[in-house]
Every structure is written in structure tokens, then in C-alpha cells.
ChimeraX commands (.cxc) that place a marker at each C-alpha (Angstrom):
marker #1 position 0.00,0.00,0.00 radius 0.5
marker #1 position 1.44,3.43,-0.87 radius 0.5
marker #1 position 0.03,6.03,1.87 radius 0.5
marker #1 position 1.44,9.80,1.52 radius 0.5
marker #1 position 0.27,12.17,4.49 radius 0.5
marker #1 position -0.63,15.77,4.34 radius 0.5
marker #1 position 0.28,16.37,8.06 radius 0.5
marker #1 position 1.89,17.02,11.28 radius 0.5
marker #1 position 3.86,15.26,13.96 radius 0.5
marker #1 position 0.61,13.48,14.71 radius 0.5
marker #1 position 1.42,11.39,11.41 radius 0.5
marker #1 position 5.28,11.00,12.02 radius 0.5
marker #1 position 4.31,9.11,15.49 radius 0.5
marker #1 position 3.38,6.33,13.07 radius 0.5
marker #1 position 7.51,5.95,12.02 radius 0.5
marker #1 position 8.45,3.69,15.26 radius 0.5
marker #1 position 6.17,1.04,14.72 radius 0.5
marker #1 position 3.79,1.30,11.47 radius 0.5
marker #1 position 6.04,-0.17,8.78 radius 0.5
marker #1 position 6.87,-3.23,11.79 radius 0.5
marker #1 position 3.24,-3.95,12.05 radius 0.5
marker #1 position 3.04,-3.59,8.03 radius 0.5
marker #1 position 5.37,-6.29,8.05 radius 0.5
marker #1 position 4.32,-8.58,10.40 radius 0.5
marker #1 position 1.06,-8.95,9.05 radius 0.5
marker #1 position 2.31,-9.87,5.51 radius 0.5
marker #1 position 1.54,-6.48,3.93 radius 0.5
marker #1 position 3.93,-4.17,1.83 radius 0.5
marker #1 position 4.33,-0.47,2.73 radius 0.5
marker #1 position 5.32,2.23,1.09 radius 0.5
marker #1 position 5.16,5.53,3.40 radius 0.5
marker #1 position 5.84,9.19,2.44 radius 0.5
marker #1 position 5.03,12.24,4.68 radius 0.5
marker #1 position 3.98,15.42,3.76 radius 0.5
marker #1 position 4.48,17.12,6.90 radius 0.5
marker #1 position 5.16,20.24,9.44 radius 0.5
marker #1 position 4.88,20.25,12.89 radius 0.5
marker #1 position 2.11,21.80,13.90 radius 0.5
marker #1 position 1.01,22.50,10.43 radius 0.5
marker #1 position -2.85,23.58,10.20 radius 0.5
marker #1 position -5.17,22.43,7.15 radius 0.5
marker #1 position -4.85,26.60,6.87 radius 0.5
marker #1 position -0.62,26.59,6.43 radius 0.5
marker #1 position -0.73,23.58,4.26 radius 0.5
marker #1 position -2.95,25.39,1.95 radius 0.5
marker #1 position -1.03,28.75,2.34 radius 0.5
marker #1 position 2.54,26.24,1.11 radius 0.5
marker #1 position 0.91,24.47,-1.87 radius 0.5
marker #1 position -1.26,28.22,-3.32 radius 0.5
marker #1 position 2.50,29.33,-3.51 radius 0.5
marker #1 position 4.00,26.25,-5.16 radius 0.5
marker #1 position 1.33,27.06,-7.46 radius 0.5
marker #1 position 1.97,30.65,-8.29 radius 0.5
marker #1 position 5.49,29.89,-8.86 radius 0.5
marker #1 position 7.02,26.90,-10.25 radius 0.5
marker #1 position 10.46,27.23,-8.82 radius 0.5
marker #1 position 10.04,26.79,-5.16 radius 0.5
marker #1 position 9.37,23.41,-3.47 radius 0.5
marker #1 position 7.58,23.96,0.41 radius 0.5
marker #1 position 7.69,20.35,1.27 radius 0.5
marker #1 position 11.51,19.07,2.19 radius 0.5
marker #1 position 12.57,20.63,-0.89 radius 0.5
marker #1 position 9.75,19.08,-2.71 radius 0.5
marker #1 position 6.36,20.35,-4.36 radius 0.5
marker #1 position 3.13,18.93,-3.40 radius 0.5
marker #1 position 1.99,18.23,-7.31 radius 0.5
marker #1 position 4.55,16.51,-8.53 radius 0.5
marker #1 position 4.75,14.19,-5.48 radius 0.5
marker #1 position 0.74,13.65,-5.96 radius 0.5
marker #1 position 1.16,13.27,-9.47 radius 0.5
marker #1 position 4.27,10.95,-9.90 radius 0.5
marker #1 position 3.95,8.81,-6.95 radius 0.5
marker #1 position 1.04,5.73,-7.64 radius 0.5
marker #1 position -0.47,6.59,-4.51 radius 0.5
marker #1 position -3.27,4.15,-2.32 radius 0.5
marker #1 position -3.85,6.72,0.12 radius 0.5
marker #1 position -3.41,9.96,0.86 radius 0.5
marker #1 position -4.48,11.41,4.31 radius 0.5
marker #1 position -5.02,14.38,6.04 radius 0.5
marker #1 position -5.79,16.14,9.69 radius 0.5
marker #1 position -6.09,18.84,11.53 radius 0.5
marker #1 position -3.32,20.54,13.78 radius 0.5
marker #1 position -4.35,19.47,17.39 radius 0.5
marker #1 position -4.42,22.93,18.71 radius 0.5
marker #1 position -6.94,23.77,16.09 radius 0.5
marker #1 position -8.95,19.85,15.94 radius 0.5
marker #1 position -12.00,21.06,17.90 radius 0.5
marker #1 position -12.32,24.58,16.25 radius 0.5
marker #1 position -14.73,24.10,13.64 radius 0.5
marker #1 position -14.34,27.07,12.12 radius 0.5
marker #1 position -10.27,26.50,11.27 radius 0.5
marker #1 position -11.38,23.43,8.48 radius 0.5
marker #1 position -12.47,25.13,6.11 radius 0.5
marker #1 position -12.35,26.84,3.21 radius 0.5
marker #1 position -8.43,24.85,3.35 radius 0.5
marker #1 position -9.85,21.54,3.98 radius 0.5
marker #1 position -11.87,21.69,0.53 radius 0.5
marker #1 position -9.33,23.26,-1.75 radius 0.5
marker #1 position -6.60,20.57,-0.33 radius 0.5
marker #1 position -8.84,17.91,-0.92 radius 0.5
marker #1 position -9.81,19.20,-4.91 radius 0.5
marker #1 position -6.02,19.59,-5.17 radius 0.5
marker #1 position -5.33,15.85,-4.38 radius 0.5
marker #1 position -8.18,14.64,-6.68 radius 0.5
marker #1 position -6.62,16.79,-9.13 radius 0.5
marker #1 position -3.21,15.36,-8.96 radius 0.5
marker #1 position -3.73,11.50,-7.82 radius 0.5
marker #1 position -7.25,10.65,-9.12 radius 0.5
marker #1 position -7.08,7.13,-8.23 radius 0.5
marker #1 position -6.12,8.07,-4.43 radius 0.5
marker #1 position -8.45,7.61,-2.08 radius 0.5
marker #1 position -8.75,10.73,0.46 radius 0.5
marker #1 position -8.63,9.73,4.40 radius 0.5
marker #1 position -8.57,11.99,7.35 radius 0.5
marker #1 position -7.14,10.79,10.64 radius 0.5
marker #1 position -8.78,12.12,13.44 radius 0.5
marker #1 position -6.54,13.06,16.03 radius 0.5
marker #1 position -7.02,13.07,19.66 radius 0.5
marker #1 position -7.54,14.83,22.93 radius 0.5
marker #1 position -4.49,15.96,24.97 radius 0.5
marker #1 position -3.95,14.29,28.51 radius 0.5
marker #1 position -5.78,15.17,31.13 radius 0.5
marker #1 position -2.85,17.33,32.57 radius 0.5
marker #1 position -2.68,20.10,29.81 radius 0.5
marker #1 position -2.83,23.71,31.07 radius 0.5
marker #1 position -5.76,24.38,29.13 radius 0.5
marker #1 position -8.07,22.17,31.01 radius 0.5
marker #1 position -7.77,23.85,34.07 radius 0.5
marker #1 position -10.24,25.54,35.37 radius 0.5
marker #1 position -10.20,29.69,34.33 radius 0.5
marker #1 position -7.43,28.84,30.52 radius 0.5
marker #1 position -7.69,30.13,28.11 radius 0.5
marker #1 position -9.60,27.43,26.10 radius 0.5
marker #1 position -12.21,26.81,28.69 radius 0.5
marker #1 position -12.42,22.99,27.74 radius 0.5
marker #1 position -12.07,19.82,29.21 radius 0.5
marker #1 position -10.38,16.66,28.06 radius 0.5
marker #1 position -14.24,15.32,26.99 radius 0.5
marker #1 position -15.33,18.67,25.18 radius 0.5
marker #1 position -11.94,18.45,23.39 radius 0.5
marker #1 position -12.62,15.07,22.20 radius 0.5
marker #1 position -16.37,15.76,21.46 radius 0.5
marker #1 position -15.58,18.91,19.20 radius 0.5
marker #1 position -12.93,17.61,17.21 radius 0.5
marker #1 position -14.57,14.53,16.98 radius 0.5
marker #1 position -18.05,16.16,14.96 radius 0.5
marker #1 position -15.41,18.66,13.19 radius 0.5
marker #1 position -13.97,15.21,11.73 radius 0.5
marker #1 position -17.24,14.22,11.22 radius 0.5
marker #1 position -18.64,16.61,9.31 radius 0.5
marker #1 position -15.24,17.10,7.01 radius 0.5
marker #1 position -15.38,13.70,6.31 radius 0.5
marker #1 position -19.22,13.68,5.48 radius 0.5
marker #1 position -18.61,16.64,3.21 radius 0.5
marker #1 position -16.38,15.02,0.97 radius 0.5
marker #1 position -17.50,11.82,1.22 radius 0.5
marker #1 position -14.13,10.36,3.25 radius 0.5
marker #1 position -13.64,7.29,5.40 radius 0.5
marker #1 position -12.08,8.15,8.57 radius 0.5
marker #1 position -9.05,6.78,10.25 radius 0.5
marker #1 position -10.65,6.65,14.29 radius 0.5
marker #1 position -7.09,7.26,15.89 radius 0.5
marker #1 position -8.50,9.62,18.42 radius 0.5
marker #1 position -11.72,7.41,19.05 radius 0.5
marker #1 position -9.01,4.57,19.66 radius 0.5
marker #1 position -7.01,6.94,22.57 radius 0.5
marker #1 position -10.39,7.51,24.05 radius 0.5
marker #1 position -11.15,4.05,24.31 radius 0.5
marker #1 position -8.13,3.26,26.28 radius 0.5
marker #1 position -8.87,6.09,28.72 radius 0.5
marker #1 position -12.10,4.28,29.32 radius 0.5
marker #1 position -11.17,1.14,29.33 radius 0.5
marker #1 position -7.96,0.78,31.22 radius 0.5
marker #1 position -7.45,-1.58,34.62 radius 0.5
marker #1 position -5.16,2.02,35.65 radius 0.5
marker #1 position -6.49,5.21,35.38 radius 0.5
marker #1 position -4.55,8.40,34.63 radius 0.5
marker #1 position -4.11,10.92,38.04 radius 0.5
marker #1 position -3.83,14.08,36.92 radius 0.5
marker #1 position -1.67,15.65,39.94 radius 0.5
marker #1 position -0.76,18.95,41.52 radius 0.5
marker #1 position 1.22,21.19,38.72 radius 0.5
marker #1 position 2.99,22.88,41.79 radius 0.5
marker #1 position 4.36,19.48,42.70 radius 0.5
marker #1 position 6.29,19.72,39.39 radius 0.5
marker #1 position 8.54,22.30,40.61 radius 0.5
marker #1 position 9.22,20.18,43.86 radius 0.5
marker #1 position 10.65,17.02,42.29 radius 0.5
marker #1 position 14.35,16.08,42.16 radius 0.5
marker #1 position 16.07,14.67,39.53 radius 0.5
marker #1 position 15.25,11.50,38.73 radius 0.5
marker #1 position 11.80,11.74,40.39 radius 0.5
marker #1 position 8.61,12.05,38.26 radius 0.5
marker #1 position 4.89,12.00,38.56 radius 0.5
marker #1 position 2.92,8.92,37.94 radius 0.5
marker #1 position 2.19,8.91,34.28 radius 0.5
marker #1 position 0.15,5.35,34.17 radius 0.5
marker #1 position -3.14,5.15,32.63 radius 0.5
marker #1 position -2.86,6.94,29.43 radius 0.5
marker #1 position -1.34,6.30,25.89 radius 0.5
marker #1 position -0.56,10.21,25.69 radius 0.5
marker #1 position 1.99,12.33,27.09 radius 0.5
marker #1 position 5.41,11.90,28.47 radius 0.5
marker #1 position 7.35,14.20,31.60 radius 0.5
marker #1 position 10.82,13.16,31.63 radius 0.5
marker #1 position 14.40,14.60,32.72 radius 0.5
marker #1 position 16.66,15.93,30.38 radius 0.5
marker #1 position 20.15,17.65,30.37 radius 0.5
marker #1 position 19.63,21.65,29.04 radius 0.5
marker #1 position 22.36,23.48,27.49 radius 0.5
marker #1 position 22.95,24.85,30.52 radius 0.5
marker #1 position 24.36,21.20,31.63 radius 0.5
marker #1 position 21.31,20.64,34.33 radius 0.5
marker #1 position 18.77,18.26,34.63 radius 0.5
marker #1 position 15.31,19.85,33.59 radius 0.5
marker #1 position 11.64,18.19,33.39 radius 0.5
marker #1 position 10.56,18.02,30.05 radius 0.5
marker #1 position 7.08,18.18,29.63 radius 0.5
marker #1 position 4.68,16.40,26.45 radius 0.5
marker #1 position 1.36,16.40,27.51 radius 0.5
marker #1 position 0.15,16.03,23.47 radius 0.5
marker #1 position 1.73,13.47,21.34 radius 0.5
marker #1 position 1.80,9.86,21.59 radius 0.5
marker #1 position 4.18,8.27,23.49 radius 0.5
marker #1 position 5.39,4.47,22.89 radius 0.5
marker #1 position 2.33,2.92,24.28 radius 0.5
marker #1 position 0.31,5.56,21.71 radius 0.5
marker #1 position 1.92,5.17,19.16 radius 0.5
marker #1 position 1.80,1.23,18.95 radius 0.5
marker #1 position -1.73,1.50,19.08 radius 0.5
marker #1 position -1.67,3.72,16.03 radius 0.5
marker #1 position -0.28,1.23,14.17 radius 0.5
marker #1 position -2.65,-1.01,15.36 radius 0.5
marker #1 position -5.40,1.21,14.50 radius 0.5
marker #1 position -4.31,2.26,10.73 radius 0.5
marker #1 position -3.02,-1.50,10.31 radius 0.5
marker #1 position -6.72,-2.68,11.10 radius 0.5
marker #1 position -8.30,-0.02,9.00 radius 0.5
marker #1 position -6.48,-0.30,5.98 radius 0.5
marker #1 position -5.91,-3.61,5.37 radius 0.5
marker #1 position -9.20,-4.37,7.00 radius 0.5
marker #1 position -6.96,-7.32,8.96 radius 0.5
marker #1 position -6.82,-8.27,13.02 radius 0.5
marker #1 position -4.04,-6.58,14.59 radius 0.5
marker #1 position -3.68,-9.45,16.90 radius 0.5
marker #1 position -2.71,-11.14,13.73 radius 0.5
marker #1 position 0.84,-9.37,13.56 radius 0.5
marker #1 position 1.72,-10.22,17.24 radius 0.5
marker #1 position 3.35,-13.65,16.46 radius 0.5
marker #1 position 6.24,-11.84,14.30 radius 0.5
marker #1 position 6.29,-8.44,16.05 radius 0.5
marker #1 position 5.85,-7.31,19.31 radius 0.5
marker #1 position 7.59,-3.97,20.87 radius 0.5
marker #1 position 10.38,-4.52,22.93 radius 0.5
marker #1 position 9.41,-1.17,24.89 radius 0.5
marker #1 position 5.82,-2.86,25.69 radius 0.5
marker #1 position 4.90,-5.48,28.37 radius 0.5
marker #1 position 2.99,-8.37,26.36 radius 0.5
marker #1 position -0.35,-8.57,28.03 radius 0.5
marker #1 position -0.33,-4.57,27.84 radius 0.5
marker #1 position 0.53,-4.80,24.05 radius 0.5
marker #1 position -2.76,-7.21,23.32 radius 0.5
marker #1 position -4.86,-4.46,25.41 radius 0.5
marker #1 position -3.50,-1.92,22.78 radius 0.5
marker #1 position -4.05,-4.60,19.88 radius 0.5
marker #1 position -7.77,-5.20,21.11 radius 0.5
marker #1 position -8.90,-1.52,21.37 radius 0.5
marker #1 position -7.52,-0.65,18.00 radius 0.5
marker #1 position -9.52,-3.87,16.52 radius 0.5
marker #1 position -12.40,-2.51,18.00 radius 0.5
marker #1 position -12.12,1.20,17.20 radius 0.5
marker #1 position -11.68,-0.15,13.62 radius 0.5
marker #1 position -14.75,-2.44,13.51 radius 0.5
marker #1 position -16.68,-0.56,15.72 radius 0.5
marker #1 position -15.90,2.91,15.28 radius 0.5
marker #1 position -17.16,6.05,17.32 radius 0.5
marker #1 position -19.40,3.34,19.21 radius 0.5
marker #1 position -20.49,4.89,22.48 radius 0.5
marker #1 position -18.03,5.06,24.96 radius 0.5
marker #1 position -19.18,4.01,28.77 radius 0.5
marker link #1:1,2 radius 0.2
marker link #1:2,3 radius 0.2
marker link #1:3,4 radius 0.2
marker link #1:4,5 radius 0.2
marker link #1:5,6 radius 0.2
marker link #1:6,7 radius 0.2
marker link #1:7,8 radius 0.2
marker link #1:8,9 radius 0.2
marker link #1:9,10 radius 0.2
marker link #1:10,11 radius 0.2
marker link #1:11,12 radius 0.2
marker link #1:12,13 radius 0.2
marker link #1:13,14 radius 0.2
marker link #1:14,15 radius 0.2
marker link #1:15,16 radius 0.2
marker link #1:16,17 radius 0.2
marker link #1:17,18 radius 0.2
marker link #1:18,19 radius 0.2
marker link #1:19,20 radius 0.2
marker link #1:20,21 radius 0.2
marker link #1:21,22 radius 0.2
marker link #1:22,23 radius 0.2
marker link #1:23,24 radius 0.2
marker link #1:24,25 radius 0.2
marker link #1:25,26 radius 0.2
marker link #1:26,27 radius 0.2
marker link #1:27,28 radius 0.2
marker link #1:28,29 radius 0.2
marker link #1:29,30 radius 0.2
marker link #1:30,31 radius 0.2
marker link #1:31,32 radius 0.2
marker link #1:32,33 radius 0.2
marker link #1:33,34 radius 0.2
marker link #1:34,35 radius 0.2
marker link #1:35,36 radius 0.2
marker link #1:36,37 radius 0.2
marker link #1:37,38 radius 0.2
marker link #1:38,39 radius 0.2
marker link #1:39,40 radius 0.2
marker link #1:40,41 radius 0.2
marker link #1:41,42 radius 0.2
marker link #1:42,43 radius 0.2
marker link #1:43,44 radius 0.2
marker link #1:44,45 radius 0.2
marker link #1:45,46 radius 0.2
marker link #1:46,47 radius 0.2
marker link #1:47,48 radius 0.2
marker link #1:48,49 radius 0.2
marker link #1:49,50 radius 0.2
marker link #1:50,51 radius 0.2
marker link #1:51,52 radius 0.2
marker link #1:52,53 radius 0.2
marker link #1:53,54 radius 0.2
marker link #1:54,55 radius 0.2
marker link #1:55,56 radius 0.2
marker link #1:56,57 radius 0.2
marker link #1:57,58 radius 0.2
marker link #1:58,59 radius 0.2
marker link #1:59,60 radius 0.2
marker link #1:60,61 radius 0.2
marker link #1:61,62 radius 0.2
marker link #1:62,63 radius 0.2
marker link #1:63,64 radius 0.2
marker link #1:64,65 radius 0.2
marker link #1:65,66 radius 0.2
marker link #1:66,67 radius 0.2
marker link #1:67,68 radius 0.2
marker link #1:68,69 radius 0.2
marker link #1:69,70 radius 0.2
marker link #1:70,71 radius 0.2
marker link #1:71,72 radius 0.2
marker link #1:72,73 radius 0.2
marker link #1:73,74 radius 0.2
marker link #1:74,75 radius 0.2
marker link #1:75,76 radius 0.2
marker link #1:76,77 radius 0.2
marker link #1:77,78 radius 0.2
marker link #1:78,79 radius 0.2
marker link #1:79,80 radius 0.2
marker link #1:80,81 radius 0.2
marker link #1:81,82 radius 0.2
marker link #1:82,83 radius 0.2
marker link #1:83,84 radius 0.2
marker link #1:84,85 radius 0.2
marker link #1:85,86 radius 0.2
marker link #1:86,87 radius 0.2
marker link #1:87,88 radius 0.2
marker link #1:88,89 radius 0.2
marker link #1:89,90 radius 0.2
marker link #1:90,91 radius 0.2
marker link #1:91,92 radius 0.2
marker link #1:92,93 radius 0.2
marker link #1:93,94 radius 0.2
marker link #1:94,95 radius 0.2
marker link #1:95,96 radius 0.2
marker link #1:96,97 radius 0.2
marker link #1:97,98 radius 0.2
marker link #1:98,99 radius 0.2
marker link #1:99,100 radius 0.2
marker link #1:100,101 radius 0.2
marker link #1:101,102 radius 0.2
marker link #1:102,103 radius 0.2
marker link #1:103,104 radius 0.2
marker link #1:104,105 radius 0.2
marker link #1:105,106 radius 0.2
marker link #1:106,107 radius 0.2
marker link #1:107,108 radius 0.2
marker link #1:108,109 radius 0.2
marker link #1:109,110 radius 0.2
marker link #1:110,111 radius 0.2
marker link #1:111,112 radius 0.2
marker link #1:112,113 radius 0.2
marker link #1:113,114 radius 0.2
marker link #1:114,115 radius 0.2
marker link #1:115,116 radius 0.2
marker link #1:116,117 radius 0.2
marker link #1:117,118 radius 0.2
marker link #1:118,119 radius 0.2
marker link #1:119,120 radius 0.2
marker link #1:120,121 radius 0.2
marker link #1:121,122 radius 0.2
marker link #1:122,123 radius 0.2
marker link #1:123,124 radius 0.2
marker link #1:124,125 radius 0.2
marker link #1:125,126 radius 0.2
marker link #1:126,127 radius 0.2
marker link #1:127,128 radius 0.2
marker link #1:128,129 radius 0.2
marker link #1:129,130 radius 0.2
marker link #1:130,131 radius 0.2
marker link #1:131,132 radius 0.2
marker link #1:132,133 radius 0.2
marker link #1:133,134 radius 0.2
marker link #1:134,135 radius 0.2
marker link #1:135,136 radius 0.2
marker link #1:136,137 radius 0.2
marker link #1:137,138 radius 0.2
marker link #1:138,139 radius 0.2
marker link #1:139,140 radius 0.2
marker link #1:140,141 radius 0.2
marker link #1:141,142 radius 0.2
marker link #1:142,143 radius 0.2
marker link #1:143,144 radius 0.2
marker link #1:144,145 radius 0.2
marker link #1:145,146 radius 0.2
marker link #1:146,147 radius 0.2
marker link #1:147,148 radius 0.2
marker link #1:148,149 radius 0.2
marker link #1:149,150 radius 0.2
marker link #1:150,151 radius 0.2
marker link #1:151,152 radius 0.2
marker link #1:152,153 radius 0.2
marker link #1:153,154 radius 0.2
marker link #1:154,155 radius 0.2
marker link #1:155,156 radius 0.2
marker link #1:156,157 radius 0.2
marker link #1:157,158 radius 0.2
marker link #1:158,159 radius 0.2
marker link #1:159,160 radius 0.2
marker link #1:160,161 radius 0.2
marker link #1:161,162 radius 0.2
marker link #1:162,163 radius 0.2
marker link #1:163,164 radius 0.2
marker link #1:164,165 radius 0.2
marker link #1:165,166 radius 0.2
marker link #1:166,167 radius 0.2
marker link #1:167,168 radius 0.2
marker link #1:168,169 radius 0.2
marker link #1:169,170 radius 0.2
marker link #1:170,171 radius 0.2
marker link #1:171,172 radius 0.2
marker link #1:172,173 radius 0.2
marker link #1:173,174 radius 0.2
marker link #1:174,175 radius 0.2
marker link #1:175,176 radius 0.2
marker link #1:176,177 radius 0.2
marker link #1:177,178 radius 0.2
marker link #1:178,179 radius 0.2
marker link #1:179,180 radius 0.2
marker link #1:180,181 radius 0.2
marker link #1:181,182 radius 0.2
marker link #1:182,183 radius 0.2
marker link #1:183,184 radius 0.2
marker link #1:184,185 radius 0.2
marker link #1:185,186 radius 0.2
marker link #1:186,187 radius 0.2
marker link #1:187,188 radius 0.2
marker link #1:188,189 radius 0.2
marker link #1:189,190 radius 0.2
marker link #1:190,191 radius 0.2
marker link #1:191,192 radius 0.2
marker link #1:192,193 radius 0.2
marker link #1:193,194 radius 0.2
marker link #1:194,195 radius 0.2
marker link #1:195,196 radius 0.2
marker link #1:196,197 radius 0.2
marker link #1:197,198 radius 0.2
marker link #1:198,199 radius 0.2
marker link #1:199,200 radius 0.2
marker link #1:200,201 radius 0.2
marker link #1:201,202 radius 0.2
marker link #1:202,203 radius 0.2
marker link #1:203,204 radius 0.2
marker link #1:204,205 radius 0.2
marker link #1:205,206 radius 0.2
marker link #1:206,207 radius 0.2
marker link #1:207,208 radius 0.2
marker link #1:208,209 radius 0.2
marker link #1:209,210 radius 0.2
marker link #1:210,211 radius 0.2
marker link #1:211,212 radius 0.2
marker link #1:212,213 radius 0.2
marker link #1:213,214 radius 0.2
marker link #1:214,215 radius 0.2
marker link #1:215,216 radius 0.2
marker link #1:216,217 radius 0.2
marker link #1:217,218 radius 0.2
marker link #1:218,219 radius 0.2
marker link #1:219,220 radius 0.2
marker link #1:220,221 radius 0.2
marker link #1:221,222 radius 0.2
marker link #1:222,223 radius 0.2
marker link #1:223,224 radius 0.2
marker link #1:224,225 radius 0.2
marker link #1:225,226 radius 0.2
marker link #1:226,227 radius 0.2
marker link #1:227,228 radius 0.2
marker link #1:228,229 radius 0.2
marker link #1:229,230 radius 0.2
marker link #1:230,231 radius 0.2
marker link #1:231,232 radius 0.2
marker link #1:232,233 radius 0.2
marker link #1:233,234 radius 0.2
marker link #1:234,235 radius 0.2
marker link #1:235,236 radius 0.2
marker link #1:236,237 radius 0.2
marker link #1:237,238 radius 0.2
marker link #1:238,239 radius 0.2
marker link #1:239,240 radius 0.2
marker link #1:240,241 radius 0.2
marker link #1:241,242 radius 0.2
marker link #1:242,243 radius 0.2
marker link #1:243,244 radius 0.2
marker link #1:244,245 radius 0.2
marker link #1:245,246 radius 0.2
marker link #1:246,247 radius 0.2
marker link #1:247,248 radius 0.2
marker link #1:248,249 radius 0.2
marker link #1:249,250 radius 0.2
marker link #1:250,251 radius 0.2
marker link #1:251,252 radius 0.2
marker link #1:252,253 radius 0.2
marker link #1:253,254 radius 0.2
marker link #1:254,255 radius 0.2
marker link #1:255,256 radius 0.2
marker link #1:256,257 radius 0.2
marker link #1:257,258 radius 0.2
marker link #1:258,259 radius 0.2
marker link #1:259,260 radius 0.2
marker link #1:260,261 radius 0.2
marker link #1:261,262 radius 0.2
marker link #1:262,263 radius 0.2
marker link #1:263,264 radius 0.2
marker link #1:264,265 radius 0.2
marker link #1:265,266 radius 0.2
marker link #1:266,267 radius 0.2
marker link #1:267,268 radius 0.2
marker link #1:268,269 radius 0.2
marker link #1:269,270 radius 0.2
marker link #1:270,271 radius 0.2
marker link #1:271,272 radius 0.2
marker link #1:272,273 radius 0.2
marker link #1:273,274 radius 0.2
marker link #1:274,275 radius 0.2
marker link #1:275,276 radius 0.2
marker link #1:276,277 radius 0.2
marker link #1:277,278 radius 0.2
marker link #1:278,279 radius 0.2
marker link #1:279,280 radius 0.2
view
């Protein structure tokens, strides 16, 4: 399968382990990102309109967006919203449309997929109470969950349930994720962190600055290894409409306990089969 993303960093979390779970069911994969941190539907839009008003310039790694659509033989070609931006409704569109008319343009026999993305942890400055968002870990999920919804309706896309897959875990997990006292963050002592158990985003860890200290470094948005194995799981399910649990006899992640790998394996089956099911 030949899959190019139109993305962000919420795409390159599938690197570590996609192509292993590829591979381990039987499948062949040919990957290619399109992608910015952070990049909004808006930015990508604002790249390609100036590949297309002159010819020269290449936004994308040196690249341009139509003659990678247009050379490449591609299965799939997806695309998302920045995270910051997922449960804004009004940041989809005009760019959402134009990207996805400038993709049919240029790979015809593509089909379009969006991947929605996910919620941030629980612990994310903007769910506390008086930020700046005035959202909660739920509302966040809930908006850019019908945003999704109703981009993918519009166009007439199938939808990649990523996001619906993180929730599930949240739900579903022996171990709940504490969120904790933010103040207690400036207390701890190298190597001490906060108990991070429970959720399959987000990472605090120590790291040595520039200065030649040890500082906590703080992710409360992307994947982390436990995430981004169930991504895999999750695209590997959808795409090649195939059992995760099928892969686990020729890979399974070093970095992952067994029994909390085939939890990750089973909520991705179900997100795929199931998808957007209610959550209790």
C-alpha cells in the first residue's frame, strides 16, 4: 500500500512502529510524509497556493506537493487537523476543501482519508479551570470529533478513528490516569517524576539543558510508545481491514509489556470495527 500524508507530527508518530506492524502482518508499505509540525489544514494550503503561483520553489523538504501527488502511484493519501486547532470548527475550512480538490486533481485514483486526532492528557494547562480554552479533556474530544465528522461527510471520506481509539483506552484501562498537583512539578528532584500510568498520551521526563542541568521536560500532546503502537494497530486494522492481533506472532515492541501490548491490539480492533461506538 502506498500512503502519503498531508500532516503534522501526529502522522510521524506512526515511524516507530507502522512499517513493523506492516510487516508482520504480511503487507507491503510504502510511506511518504507530507508534513510540518504543527502544520494547520490553513498553512498547508497557504505552502501548496504558492507552489502554485510559482514553479520554482518546493515547500515540502525541498519538494512540491503536485509533482509528489502526481508521480507517486499513490493508495492513500491522508489528512488532519493541527491538534491545537482539531475542535475549532471554524479553522477546516475553506483549506480543507481546496486541499482535498487539489489531491483529486493530482492522484485521481487516491483515495482521500482523514485521521482524526485526539484529545491531549488530562494534565494540559488548558483544562484547568479559568485557561484560556475553557475545555475539558471530553469537550476536546467531542468537538474535534463532529469537526472530523462533518469534514469527512462533506467530501465523502472514510475516517481513520485514531482519536476514538485513545479515548477508548482512557475508558477502558485496569489504571487510570491521576492528573496531579502542577505545583508538585517544581518540587521534584532529579530522577523523580509523577505517575504517568493510565494513558497512551503524554510523556514528563528529565533531560540535560544546554545549561548542563537536569530539567523536566514536559509532552502532555503526542503519543508516546504505548500511543503510538496503538496507532499502528489502529491504521493497520483499518487499511488492510486485517486483526491486529494477527501481527503479534512476528512483532511485538520490545518497549511494551505483552499482556499490555494485546490491550493496545484489542482496542484498535475494535475502534476499527466498531468505530465512534459509544463510549461508557
Amino acid at each position: 500500500m502506498n500512503i502519503l500524508t498531508i500532516g503534522n507530527s501526529f502522522t510521524w508518530s506512526l515511524r516507530r512502529y507502522f512499517p513493523d506492524v506492516v510487516q508482520a502482518g504480511g503487507e507491503k508499505l510504502n510511506l511518504k510524509f507530507m508534513n510540518f509540525g504543527g502544520c494547520e489544514l490553513h498553512r498547508h494550503w497557504a505552502y501548496i497556493d504558492a507552489e502554485i503561483h510559482n514553479p520554482e520553489i518546493g515547500f515540502y523538504q525541498g519538494e512540491r506537493m503536485d509533482k509528489v501527488l502526481s508521480k507517486g502511484e499513490w493508495d492513500l493519501v491522508t489528512i488532519q487537523q493541527a491538534s491545537h486547532a482539531s475542535w475549532r470548527p471554524e479553522t477546516f475550512e475553506p483549506y480543507a476543501g481546496k486541499i482535498v480538490e487539489y489531491v483529486r486533481k493530482f492522484a485521481p485514483k487516491a483515495e482521500i482519508a482523514v485521521q482524526q486526532t485526539w484529545a491531549y492528557r488530562a494534565d494540559h494547562p488548558q483544562f484547568r479551570p479559568g485557561s484560556e480554552w475553557g475545555i475539558t479533556q471530553d469537550s476536546m474530544y467531542g468537538k474535534l470529533t463532529e469537526n472530523y465528522k462533518s469534514l469527512a461527510a462533506r467530501y465523502g471520506l472514510r475516517m481513520i478513528p485514531t482519536g476514538y481509539a485513545v479515548q477508548l483506552t482512557r475508558k477502558k484501562s485496569a489504571v487510570r490516569f491521576q492528573p496531579y498537583d502542577p505545583e508538585m512539578l517544581d518540587r521534584l528532584v532529579w530522577p523523580d517524576l509523577p505517575s504517568q500510568a493510565g494513558d497512551v498520551v503524554g510523556n514528563i521526563s528529565w533531560g540535560k539543558d544546554p545549561d548542563g542541568e537536569m530539567h523536566l521536560r514536559k509532552d502532555l500532546i503526542h503519543l508516546n510508545i504505548r500511543g503510538e503502537y496503538l496507532q499502528a494497530c489502529v491504521w493497520f486494522a483499518f487499511l488492510f481491514g486485517r486483526s491486529p492481533e494477527e501481527t503479534a506472532k512476528y512483532f511485538l515492541p520490545q518497549e511494551i509489556g505483552n499482556s499490555d501490548a494485546k490491550f493496545l491490539r484489542d482496542i484498535a480492533e475494535e475502534a476499527a470495527r466498531k468505530p465512534f461506538a459509544e463510549i461508557n
